[in-house]
VEXKOLFI-702424 format. One record per residue: residue number from 1; residue in three letters; z, y, x of N, C-alpha, C, O in turn. Coordinates in pm, whole numbers. Each point is the difference from the previous one (the first is absolute). Example, Ala and Ser with C-alpha at 12.3 -4.5 7.8 and 13.67 -1.06 7.14 Angstrom:
BEGIN
[r 1; "ala"; [780; -569; 1319]; [0; 119; -89]; [0; 120; 90]; [66; -2; 104]]
[r 2; "ser"; [-138; 107; -139]; [6; 119; 82]; [73; 109; -77]; [17; 111; 51]]
This chain:
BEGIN
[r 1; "unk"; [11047; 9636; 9435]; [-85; -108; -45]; [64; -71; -119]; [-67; 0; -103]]
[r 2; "unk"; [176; -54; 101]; [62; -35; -91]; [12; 64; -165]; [-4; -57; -109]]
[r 3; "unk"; [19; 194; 147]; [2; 65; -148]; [-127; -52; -58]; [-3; -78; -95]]
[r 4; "unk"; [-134; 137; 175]; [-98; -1; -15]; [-30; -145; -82]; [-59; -12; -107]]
[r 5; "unk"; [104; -68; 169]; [-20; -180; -31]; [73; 11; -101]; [-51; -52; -100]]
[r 6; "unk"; [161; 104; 81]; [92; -52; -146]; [-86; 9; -128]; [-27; -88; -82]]
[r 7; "unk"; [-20; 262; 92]; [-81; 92; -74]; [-106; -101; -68]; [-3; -37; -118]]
[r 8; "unk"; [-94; -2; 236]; [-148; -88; -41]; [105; -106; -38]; [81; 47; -81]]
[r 9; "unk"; [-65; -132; 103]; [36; -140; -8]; [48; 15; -197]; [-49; -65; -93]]
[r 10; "unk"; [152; 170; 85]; [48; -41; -133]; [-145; 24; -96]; [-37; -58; -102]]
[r 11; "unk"; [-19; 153; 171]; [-121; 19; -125]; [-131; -62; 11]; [-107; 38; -46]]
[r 12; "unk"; [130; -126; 105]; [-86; -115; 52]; [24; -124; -75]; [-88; -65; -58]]
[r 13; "unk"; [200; 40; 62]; [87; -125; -75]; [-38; 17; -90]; [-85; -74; -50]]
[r 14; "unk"; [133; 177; -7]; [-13; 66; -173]; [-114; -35; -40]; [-4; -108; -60]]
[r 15; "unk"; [-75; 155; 71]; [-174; 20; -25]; [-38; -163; 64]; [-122; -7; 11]]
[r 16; "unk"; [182; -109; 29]; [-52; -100; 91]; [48; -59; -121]; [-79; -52; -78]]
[r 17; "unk"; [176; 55; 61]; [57; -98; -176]; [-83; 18; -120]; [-43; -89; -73]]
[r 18; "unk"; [20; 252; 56]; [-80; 8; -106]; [-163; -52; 30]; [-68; -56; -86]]
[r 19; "unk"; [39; 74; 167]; [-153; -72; 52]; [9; -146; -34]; [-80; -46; -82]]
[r 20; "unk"; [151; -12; 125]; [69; -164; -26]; [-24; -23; -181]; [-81; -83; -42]]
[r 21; "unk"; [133; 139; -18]; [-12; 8; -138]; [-79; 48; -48]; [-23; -64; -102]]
[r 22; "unk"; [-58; 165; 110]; [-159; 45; -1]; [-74; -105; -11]; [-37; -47; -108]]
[r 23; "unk"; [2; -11; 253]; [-84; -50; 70]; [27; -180; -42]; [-77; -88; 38]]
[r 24; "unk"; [182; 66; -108]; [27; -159; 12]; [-85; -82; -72]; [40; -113; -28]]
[r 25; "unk"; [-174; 157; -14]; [-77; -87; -46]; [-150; -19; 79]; [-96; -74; -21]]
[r 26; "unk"; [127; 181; 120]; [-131; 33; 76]; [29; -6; 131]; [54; 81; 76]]
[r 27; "unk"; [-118; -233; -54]; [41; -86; 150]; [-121; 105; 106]; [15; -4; 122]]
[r 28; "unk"; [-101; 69; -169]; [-98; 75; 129]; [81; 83; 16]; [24; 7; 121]]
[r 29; "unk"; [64; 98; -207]; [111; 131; 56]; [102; -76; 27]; [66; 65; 81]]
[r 30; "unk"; [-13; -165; -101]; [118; -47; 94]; [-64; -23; 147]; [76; 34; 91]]
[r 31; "unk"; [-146; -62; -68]; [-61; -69; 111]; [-14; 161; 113]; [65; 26; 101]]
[r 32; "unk"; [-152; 40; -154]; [2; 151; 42]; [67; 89; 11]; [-49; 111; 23]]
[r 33; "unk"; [152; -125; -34]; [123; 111; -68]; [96; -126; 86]; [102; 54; 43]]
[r 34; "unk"; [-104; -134; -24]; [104; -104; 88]; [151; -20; -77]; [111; -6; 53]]
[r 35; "unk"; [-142; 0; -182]; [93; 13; -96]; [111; -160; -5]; [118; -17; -28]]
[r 36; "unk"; [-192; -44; 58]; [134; -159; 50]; [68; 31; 138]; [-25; 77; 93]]
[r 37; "unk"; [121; -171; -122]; [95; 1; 78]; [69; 113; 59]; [2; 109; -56]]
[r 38; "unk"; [65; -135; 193]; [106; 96; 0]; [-68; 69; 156]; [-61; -48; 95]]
[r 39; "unk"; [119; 207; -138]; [-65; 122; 93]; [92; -41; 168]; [103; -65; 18]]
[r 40; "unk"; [-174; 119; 59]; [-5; -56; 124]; [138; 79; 44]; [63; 77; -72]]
[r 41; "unk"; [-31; -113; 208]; [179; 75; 65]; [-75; 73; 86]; [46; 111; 27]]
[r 42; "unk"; [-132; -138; 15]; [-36; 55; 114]; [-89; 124; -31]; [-102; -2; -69]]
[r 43; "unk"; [155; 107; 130]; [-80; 155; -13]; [-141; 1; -33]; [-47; 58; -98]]
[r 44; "unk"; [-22; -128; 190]; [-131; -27; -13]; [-92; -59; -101]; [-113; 26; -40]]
[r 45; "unk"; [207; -118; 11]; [-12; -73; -98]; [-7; 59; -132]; [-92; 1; -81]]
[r 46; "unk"; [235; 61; 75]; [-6; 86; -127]; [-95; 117; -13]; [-48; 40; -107]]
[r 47; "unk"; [30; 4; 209]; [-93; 135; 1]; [-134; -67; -68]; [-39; 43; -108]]
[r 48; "unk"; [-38; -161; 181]; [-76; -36; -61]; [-21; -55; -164]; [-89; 17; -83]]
[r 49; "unk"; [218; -91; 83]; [-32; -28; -148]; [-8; 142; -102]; [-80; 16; -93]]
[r 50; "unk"; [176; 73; 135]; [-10; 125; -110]; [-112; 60; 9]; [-47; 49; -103]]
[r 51; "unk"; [-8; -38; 201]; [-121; 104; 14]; [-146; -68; -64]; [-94; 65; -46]]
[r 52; "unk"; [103; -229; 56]; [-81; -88; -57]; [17; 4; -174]; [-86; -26; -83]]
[r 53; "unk"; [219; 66; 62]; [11; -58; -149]; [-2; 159; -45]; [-30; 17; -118]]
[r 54; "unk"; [52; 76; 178]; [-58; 163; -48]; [-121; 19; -40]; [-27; 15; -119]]
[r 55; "unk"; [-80; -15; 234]; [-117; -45; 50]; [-60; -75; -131]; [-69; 73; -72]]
[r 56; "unk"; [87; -226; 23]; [-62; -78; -74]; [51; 68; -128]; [-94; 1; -79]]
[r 57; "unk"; [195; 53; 28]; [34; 52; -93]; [-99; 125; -11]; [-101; -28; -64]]
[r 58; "unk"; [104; 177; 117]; [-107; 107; 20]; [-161; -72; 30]; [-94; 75; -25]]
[r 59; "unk"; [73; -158; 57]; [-135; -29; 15]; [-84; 62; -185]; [-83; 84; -34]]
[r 60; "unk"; [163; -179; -31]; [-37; -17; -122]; [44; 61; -164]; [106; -23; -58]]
[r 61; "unk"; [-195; 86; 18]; [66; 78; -106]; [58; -96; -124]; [83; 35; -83]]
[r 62; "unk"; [-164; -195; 96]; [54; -72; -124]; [133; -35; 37]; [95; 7; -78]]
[r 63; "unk"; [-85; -50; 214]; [142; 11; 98]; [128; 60; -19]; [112; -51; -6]]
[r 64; "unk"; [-164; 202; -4]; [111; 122; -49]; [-19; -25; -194]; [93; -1; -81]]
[r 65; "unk"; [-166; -7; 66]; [-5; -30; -148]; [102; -128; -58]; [65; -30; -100]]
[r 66; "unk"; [-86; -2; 181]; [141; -166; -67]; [96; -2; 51]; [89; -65; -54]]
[r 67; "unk"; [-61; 136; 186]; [148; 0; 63]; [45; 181; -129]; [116; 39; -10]]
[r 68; "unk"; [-215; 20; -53]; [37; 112; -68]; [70; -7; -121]; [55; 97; -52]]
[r 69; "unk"; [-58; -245; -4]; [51; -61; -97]; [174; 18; 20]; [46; 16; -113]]
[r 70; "unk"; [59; -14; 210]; [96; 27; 51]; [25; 157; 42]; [80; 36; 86]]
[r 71; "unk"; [-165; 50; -166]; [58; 134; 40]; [-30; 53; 189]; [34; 107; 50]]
[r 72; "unk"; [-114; -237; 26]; [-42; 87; 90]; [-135; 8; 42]; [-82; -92; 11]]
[r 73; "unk"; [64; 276; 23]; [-86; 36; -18]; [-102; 43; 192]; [57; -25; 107]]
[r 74; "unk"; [-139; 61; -109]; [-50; -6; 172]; [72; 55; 14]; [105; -44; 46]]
[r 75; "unk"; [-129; 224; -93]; [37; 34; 87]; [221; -24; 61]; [69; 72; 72]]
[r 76; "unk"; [-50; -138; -111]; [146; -64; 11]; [-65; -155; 83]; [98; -32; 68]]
[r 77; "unk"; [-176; -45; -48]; [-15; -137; 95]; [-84; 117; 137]; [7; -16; 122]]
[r 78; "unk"; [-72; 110; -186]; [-16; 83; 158]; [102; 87; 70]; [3; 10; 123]]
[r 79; "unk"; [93; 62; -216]; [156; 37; 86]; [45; -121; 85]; [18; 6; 121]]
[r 80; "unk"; [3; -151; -217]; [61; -111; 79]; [-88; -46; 106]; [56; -25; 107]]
[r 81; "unk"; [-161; 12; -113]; [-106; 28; 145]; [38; 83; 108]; [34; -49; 108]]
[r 82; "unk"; [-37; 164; -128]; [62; 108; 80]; [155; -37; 78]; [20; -14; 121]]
[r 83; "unk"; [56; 4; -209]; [146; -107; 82]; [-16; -67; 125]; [44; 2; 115]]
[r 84; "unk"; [-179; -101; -230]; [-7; -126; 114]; [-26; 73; 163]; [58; -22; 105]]
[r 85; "unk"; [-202; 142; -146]; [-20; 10; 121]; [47; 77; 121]; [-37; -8; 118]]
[r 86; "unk"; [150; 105; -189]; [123; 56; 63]; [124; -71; 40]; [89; 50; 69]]
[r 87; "unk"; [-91; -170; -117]; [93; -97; 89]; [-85; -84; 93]; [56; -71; 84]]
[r 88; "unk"; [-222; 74; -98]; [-41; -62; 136]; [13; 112; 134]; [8; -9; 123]]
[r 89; "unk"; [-11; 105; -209]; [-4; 119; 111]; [116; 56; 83]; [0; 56; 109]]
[r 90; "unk"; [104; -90; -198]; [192; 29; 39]; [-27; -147; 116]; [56; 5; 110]]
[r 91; "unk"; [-142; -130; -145]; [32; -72; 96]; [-76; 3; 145]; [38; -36; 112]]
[r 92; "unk"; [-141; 85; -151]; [-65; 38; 115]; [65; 113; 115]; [3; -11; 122]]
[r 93; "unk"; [31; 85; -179]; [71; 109; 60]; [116; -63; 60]; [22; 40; 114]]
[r 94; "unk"; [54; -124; -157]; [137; -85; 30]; [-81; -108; 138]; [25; 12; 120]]
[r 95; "unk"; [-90; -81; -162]; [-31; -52; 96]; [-82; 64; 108]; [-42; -92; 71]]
[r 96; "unk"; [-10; 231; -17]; [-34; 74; 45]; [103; 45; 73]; [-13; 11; 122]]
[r 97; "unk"; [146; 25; -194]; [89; 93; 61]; [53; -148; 68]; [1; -3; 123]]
[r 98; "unk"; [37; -104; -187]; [86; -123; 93]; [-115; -31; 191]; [22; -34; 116]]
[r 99; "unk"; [-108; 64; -181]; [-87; -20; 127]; [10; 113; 115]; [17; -13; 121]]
[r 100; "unk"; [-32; 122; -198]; [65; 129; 111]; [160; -27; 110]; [23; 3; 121]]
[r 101; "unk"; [59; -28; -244]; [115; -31; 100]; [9; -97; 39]; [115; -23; 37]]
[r 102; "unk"; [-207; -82; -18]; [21; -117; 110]; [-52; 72; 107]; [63; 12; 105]]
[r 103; "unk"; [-186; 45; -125]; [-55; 67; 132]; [58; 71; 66]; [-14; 15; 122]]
[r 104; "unk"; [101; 52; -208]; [106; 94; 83]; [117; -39; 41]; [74; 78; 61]]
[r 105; "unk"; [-40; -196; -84]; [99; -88; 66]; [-83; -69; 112]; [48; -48; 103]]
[r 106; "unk"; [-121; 48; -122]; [-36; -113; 131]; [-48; 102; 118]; [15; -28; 119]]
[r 107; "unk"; [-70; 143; -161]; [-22; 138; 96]; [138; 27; 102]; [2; 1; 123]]
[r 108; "unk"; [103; 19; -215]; [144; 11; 47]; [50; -77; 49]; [71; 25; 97]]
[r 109; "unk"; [-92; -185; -155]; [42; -114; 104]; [-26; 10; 143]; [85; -14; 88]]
[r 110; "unk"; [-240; 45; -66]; [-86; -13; 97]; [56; 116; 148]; [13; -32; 118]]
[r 111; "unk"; [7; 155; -178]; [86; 135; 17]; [122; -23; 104]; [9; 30; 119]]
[r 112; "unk"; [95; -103; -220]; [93; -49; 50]; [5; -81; 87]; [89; 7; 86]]
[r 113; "unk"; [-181; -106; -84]; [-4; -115; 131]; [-47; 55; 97]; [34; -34; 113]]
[r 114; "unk"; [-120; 128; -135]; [-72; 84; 162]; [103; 43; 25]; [41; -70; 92]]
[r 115; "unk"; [89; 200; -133]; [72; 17; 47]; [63; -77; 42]; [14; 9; 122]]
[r 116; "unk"; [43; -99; -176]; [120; -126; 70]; [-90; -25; 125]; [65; -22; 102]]
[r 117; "unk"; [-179; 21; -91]; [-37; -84; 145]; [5; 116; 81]; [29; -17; 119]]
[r 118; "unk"; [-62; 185; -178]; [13; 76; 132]; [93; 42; 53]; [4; 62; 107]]
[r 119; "unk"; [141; -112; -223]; [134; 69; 43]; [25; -117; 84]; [53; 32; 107]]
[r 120; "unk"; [-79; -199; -124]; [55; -90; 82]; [-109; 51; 112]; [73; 43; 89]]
[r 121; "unk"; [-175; -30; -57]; [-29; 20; 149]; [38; 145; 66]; [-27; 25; 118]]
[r 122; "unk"; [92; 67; -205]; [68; 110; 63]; [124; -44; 54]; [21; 12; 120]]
[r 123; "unk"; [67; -65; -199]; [149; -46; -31]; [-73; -93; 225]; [44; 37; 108]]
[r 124; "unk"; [-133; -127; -127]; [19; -81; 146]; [-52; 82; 102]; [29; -32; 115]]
[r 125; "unk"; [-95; 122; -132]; [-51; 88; 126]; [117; 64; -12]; [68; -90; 50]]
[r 126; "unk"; [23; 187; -81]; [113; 80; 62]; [102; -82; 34]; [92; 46; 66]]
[r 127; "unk"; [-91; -224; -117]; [88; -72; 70]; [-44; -39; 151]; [67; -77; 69]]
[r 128; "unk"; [-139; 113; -43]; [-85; -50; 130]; [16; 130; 44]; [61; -11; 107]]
[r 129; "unk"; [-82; 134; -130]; [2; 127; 51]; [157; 33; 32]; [24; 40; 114]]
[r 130; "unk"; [92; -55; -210]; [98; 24; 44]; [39; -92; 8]; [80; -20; -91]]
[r 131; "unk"; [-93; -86; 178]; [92; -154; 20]; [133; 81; 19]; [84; 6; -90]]
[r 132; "unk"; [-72; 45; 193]; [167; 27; 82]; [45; 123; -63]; [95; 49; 60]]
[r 133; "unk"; [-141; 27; -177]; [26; 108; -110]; [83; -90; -97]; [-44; 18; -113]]
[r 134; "unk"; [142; -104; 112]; [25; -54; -129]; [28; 122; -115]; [-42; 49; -104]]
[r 135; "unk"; [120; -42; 179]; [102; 206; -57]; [-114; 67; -66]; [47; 74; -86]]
[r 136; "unk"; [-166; -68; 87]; [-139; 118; -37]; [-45; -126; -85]; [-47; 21; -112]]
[r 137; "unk"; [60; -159; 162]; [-58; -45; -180]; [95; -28; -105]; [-15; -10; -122]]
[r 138; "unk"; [81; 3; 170]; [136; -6; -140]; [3; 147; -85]; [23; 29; -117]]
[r 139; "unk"; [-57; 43; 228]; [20; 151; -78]; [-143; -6; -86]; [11; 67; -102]]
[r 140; "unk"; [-124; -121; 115]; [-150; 17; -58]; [39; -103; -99]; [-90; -21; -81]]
[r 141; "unk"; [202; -52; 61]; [2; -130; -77]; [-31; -85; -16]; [-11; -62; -106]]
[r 142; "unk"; [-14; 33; 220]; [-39; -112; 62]; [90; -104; 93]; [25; 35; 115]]
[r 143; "unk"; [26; -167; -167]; [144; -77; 35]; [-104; -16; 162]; [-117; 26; 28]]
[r 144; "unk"; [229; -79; 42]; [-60; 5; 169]; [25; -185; -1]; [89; -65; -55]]
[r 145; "unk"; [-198; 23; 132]; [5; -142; -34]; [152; -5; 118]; [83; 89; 22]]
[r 146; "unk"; [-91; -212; 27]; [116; -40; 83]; [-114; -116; 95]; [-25; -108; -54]]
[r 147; "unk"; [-19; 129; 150]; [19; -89; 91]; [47; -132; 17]; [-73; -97; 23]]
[r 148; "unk"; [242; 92; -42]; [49; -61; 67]; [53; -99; -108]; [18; 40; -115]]
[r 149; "unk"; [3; -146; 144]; [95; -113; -116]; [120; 43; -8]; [77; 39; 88]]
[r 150; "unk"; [-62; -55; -274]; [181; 10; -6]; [61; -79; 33]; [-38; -113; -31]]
[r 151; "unk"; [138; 125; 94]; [87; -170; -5]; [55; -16; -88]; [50; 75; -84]]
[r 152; "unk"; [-61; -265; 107]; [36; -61; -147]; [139; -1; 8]; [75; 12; 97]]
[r 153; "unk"; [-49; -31; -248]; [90; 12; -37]; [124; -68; 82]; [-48; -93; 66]]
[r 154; "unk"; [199; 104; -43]; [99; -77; 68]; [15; -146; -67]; [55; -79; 78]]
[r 155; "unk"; [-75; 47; -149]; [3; -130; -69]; [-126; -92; -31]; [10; -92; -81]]
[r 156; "unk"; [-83; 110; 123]; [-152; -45; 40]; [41; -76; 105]; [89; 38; 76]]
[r 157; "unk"; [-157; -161; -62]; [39; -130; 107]; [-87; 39; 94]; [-107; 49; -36]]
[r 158; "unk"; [133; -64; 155]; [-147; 13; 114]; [-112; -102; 22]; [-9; -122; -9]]
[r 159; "unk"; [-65; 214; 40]; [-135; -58; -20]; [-30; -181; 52]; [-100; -68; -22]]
[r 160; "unk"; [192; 39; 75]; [-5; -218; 41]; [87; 21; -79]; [88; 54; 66]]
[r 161; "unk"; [-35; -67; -229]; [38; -67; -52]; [155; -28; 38]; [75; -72; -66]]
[r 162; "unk"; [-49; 122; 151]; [127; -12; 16]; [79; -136; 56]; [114; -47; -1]]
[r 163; "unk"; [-239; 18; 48]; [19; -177; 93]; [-41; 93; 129]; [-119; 1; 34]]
[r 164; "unk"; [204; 67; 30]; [20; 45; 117]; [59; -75; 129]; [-21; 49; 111]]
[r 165; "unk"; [93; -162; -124]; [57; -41; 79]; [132; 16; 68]; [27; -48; 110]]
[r 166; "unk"; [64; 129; -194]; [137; 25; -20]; [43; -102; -47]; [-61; -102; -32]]
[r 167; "unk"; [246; 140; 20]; [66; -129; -42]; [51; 44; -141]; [47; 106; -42]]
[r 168; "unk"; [-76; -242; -24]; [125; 82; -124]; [75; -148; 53]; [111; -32; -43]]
């Protein structure tokens, strides 16, 4: 998309300056041709203004006749037409393909979470199947829970706080 955009854009500019100077006495082709101010950032934006200021330029042969005064000729503002509409098309395709791989990320997301839920309800039925197998789930790789509490640590105070009723 980018090449594509570099491509139109410089010969857009080009031909957008010389239109500017053409056209600077004739406020109806500035107006049509969108020849003030400054071209838009946004893709859309730009797509429209070039294809508008191609467009109002080819409409008219007195059009090509006064922007011809600068050495350019149609069929050269219809090559730069052509640009334009091969970088709407590099973007279409771009935003086509960005839309494919969300779908296919979110397909695979979706994939993956079914598995995680069927391996966690496999992973708890053979813990229930081999409770007293610890040995057969460690070997399937599967850690064996523990039952039982660890004891705490030797330096851990007992559980009253240690107002037991001894003497110091």
């Amino acid at each position: 998309w980018e090449d594509a955009w570099e491509k139109a854009d410089a010969a857009y500019m080009r031909s957008l300056r010389l239109a500017r100077l053409a056209f600077e006495d004739d406020a109806a082709a500035q107006t049509t041709l969108q020849l003030a101010g400054r071209r838009k950032k946004t893709v859309v934006g730009w797509l429209d203004q070039a294809t508008r200021f191609y467009a109002g330029l080819l409409s008219s042969d007195a059009n090509v006749r006064t922007i011809g005064q600068f050495n350019v000729t149609r069929e050269k503002l219809e090559a730069e037409r052509f640009l334009v509409e091969a970088a709407r098309q590099a973007d279409l395709k771009q935003e086509k393909e960005r839309g494919e791989a969300q779908a296919a990320t979110k397909k695979r997301d979706e994939k993956a979470d079914d598995l995680d839920r069927r391996v966690s309800r496999l992973v708890s039925l053979l813990r229930i199947a081999l409770a007293d197998e610890e040995q057969l789930l460690e070997k399937l790789g599967i850690p064996a829970r523990t039952s039982q509490r660890e004891p705490a640590p030797a330096n851990t105070p007992p559980a009253d706080g240690g107002a037991g009723g001894g003497t110091e």
